[in-house]
C-alpha positions as CSV (number, residue, x, y, z in Angstrom):
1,X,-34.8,-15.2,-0.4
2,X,-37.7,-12.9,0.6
3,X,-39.4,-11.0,-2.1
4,X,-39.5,-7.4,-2.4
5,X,-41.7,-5.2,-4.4
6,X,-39.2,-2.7,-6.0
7,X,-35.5,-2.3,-6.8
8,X,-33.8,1.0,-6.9
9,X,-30.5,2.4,-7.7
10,X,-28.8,5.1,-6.8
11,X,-26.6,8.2,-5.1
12,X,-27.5,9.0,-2.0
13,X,-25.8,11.8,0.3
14,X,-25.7,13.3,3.0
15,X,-27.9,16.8,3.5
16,X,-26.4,19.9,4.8
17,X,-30.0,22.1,5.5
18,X,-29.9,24.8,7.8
19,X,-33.1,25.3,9.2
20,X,-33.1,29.3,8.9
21,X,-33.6,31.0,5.1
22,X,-30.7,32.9,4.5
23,X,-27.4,32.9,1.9
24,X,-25.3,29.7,3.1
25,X,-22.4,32.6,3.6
26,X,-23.7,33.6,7.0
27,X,-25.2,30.4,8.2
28,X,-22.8,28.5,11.1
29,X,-25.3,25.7,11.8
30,X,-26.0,23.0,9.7
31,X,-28.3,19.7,10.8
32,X,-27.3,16.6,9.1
33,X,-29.8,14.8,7.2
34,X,-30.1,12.6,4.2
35,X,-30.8,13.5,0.3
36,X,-31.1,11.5,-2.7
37,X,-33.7,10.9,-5.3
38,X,-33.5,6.9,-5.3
39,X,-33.7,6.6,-1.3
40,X,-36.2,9.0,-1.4
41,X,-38.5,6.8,-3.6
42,X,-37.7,3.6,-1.3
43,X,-38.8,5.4,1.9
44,X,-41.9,6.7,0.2
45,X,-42.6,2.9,-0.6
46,X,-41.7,1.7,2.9
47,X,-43.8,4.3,4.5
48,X,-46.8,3.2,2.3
49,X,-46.2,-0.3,3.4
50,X,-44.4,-1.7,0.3
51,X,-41.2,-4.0,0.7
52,X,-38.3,-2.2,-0.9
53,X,-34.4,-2.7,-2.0
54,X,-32.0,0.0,-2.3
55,X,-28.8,-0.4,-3.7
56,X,-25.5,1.9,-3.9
57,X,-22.3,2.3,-2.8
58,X,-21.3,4.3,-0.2
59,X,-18.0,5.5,1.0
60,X,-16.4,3.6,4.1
61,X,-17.1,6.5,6.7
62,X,-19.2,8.1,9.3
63,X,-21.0,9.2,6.4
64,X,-21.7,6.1,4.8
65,X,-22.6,4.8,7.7
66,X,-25.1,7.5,8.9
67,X,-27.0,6.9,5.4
68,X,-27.3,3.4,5.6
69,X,-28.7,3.0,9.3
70,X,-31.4,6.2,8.1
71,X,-32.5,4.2,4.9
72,X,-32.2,1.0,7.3
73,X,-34.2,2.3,9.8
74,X,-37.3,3.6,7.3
75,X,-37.4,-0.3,6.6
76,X,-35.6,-0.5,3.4
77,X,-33.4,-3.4,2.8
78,X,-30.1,-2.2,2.1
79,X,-28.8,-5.4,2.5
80,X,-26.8,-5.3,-1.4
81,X,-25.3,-2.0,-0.5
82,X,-21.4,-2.0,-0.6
83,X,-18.7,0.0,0.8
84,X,-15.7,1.2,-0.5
85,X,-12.0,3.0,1.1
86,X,-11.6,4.1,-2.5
87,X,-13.8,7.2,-2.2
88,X,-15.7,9.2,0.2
89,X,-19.5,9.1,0.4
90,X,-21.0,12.4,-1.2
91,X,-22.3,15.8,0.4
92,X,-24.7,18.1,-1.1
93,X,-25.9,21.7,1.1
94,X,-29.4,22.7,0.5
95,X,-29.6,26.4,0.5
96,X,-33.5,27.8,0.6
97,X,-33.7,31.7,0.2
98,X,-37.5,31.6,-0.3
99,X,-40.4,28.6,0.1
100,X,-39.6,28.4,-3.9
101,X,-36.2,29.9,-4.4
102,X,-33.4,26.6,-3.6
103,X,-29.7,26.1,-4.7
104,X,-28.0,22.4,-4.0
105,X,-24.5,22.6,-3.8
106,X,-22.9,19.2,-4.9
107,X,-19.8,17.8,-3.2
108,X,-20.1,14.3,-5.5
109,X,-17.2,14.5,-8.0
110,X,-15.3,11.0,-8.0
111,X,-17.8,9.9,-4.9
112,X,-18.1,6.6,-3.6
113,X,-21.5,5.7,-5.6
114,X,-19.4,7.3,-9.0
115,X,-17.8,3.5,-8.7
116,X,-20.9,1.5,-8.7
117,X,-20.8,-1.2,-11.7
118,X,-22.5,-3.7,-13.0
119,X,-21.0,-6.5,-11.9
120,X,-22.1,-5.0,-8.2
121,X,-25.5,-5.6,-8.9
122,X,-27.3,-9.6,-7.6
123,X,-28.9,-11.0,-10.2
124,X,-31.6,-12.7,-8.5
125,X,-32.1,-10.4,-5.7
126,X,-33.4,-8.2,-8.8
127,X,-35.1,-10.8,-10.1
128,X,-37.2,-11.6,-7.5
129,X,-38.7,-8.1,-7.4
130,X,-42.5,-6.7,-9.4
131,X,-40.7,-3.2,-10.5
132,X,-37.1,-1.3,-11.2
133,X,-37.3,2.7,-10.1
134,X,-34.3,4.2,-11.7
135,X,-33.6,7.8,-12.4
136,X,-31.3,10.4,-14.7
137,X,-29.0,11.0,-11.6
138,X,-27.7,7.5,-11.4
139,X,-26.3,7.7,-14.8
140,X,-24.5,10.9,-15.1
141,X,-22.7,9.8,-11.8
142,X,-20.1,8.3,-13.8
143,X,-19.8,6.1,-17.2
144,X,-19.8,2.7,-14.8
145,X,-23.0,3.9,-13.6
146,X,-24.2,4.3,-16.3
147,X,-23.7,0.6,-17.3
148,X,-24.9,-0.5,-13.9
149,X,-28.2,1.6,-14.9
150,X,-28.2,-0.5,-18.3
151,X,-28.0,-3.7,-16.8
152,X,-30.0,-3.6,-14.4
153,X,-32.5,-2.6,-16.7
154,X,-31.3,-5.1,-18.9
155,X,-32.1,-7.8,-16.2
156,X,-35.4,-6.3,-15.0
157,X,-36.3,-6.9,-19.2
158,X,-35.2,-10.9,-18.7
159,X,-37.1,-11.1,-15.6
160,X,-40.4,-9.6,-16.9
161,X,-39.7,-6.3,-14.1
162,X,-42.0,-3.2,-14.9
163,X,-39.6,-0.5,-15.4
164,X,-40.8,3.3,-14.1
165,X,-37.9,5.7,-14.7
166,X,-38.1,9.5,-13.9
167,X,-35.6,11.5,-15.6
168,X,-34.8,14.1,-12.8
169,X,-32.9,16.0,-14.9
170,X,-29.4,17.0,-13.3
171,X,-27.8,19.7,-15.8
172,X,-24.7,20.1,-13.5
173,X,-23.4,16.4,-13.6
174,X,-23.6,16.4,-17.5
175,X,-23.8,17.7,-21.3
176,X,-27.2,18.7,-22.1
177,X,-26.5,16.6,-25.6
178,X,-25.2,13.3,-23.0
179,X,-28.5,13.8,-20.6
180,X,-30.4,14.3,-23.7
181,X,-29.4,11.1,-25.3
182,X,-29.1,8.7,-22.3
183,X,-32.4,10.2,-20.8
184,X,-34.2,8.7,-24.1
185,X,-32.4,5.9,-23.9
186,X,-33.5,4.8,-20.8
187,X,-37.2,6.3,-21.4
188,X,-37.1,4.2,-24.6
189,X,-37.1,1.2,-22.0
190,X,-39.0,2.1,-19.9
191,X,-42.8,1.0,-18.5
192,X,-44.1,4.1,-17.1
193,X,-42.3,7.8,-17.6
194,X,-42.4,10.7,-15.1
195,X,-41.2,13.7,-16.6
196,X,-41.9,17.1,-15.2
197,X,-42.9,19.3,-18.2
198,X,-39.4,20.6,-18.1
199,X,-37.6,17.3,-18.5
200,X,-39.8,16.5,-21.5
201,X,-39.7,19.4,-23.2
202,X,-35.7,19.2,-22.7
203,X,-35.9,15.5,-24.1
204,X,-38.5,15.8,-26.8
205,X,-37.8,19.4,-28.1
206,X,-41.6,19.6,-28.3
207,X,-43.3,22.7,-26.0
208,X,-47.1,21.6,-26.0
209,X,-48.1,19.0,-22.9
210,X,-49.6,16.8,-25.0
211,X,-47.1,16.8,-28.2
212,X,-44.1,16.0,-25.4
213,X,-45.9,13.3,-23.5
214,X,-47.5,11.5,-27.4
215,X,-43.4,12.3,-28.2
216,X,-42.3,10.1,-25.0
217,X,-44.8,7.4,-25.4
218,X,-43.2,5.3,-28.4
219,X,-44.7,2.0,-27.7
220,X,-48.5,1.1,-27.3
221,X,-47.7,-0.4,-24.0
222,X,-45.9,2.9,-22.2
223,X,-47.4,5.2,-20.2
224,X,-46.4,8.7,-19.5
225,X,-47.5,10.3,-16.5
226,X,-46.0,14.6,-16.5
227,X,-45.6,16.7,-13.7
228,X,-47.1,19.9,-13.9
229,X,-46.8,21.3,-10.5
230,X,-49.6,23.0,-8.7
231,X,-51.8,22.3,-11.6
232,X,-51.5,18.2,-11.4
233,X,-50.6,15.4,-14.0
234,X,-51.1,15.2,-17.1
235,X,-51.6,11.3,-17.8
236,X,-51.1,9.6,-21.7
237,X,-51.4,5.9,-22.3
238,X,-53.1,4.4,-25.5
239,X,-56.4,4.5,-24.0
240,X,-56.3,7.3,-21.9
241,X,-55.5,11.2,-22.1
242,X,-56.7,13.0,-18.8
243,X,-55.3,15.9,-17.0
244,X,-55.4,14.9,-13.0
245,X,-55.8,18.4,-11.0
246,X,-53.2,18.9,-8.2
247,X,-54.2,19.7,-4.1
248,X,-53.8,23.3,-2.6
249,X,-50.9,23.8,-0.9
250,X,-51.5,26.7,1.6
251,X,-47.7,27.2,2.1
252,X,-44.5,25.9,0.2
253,X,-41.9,25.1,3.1
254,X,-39.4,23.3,0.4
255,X,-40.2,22.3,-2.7
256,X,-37.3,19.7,-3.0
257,X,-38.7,15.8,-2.5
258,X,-42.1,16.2,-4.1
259,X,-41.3,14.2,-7.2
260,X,-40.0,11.7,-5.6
261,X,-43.0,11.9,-3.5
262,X,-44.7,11.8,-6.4
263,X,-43.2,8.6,-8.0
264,X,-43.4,6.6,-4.5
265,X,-47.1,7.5,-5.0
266,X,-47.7,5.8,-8.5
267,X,-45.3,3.3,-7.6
268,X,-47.6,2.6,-5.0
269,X,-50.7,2.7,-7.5
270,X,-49.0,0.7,-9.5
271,X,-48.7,-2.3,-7.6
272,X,-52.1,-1.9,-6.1
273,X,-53.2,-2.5,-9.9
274,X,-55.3,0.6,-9.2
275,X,-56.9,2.4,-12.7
276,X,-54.6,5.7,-13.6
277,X,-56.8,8.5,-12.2
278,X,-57.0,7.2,-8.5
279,X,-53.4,6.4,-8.7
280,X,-52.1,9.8,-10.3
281,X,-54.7,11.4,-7.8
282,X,-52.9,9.6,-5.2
283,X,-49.5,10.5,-6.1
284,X,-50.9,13.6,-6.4
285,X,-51.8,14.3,-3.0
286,X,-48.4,12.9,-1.3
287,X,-46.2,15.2,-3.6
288,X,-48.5,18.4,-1.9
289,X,-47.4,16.8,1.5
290,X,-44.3,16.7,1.0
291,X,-43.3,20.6,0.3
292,X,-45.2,21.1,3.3
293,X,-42.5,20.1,5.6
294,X,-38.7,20.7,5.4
295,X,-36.3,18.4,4.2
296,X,-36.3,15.5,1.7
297,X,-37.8,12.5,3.3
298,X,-39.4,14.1,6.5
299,X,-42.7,14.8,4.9
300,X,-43.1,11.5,3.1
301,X,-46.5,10.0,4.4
302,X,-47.9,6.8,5.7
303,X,-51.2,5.6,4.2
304,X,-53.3,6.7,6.6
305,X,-51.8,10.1,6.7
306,X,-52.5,10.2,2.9
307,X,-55.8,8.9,3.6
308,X,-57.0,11.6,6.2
309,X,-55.2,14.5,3.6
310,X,-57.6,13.5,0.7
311,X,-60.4,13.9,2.8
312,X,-62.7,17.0,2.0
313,X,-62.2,18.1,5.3
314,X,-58.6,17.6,5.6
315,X,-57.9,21.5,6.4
316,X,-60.3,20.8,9.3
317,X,-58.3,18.6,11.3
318,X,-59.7,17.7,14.9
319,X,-56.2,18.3,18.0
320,X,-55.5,14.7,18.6
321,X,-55.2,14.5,22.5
């Protein structure tokens, strides 16, 4: 068995975004595309030049298949995913009425990743892996996922698996008291957290950035890495506190994808062993690509697009002919 660098878990769907801004009541054309946090991650990786596994369960249908051979095709192994005739695979419709004004519209309920388990998940294909990338989606899907979220965290502890978790909070799959205790659950396990300011002042009931992320951090050994947006990271660890500024974005196309952008970019760090600031810079830099372009995993870079962003001169790019 070949080894891969990460694991991930989760719901993937597929995307209804029209490409025009405008209420979804007068749009009559809708491209299909892909969304989902976890798949968005594993592309991130892929495109940096990490080997990634995805795992889910998808509904036995053109649209099941359409997501598998997209995440196929960005080089992900998908190789543990399952099917099932027992449910259909999920929809969501993007609706963008401004660069920073988007409603998703879930078509999930009873979906064919709400039957994921734990006894779907391999063992030693998880085993064999250096980290496990789960979210706060995965678990509200259902209260199987849930336990297929616990084990395989369970099983990343035997097997001595970093665990980076990002809480992506997901208000309209559960109780704010049920997201609130499972999302410090799981951050309670977890290696490296990466909470948008939002998320940890929802799970900490602290306001200031520095209370929420000393509030998340309940082990010597965890790090918390919070997303602030235009203005950067804010990274906390036991020997480090350091804000991390963000990259000018001239103009927000869609917003949606960048934290996952984001979390493929420490991800990425973190396997490179790199220290915290190059790596948070990093990530950084690909979540400011990434609301550049439309869509959740068409502006996902490769490292040497990352590369040539970073570059002082980046707004000054040469017409390649």
């Amino acid at each position: 068995m070949s080894e891969i660098d990460v694991f991930t878990i989760g719901e993937t769907m597929v995307l209804f975004q029209p490409e025009q801004m405008a209420p979804l009541d007068y749009v009559s054309h809708f491209p299909k595309k892909i969304g989902g946090a976890e798949s968005n991650v594993a592309i991130g990786l892929s495109r940096l030049g990490h080997s990634v596994g995805w795992f889910s369960k998808l509904g036995e249908d053109p649209f099941g298949r359409f997501v598998l051979k997209t995440i196929r095709g960005e080089g992900v192994d998908v190789s543990r995913c399952r099917f099932t005739t027992d449910a259909p695979t999920g929809l969501l419709f993007k609706e963008q009425l401004s660069p920073n004004d988007v409603n998703v519209y879930y078509y999930r309920q009873n979906s064919a990743a709400s039957l994921m388990t734990e006894n779907d998940l391999d063992e030693d294909y998880i085993a064999q892996s250096k980290i496990l990338h789960v979210t706060g989606i995965t678990p509200a899907l259902s209260e199987s996922c849930y336990q297929a979220v616990m084990k395989a965290i369970e099983i990343a502890k035997k097997h001595g698996l970093k665990i980076v978790f990002d809480p992506n909070l997901r208000l309209k799959l559960w109780s704010k008291q049920r997201a609130k205790d499972v999302l410090n659950e799981i951050a309670g396990q977890a290696d490296v957290i990466l909470p948008g300011l939002d998320e940890g002042q929802f799970m900490t009931g602290k306001e200031n950035i520095e209370d929420v992320a000393k509030s998340l951090a309940r082990r010597d050994d965890q790090t918390v890495i919070m997303k602030l947006g235009s203005e950067g990271a804010y990274i906390h660890t036991k020997d480090e506190k350091s804000y991390v500024p963000g990259f000018p974005v001239k103009q927000v196309v869609d917003p949606v994808g960048a934290g996952d952008g984001f979390a493929a970019g420490i991800i990425s760090g973190l396997l490179k062993e790199k220290p915290w600031q190059d790596v948070v810079k990093r990530a950084n830099a690909i979540g400011a690509m990434v609301v550049g372009m439309r869509g959740d995993i068409e502006g996902l870079p490769t490292n040497d697009s990352v590369n040539q962003f970073m570059k002082p001169n980046q707004n000054q790019r040469d017409v390649k002919r």
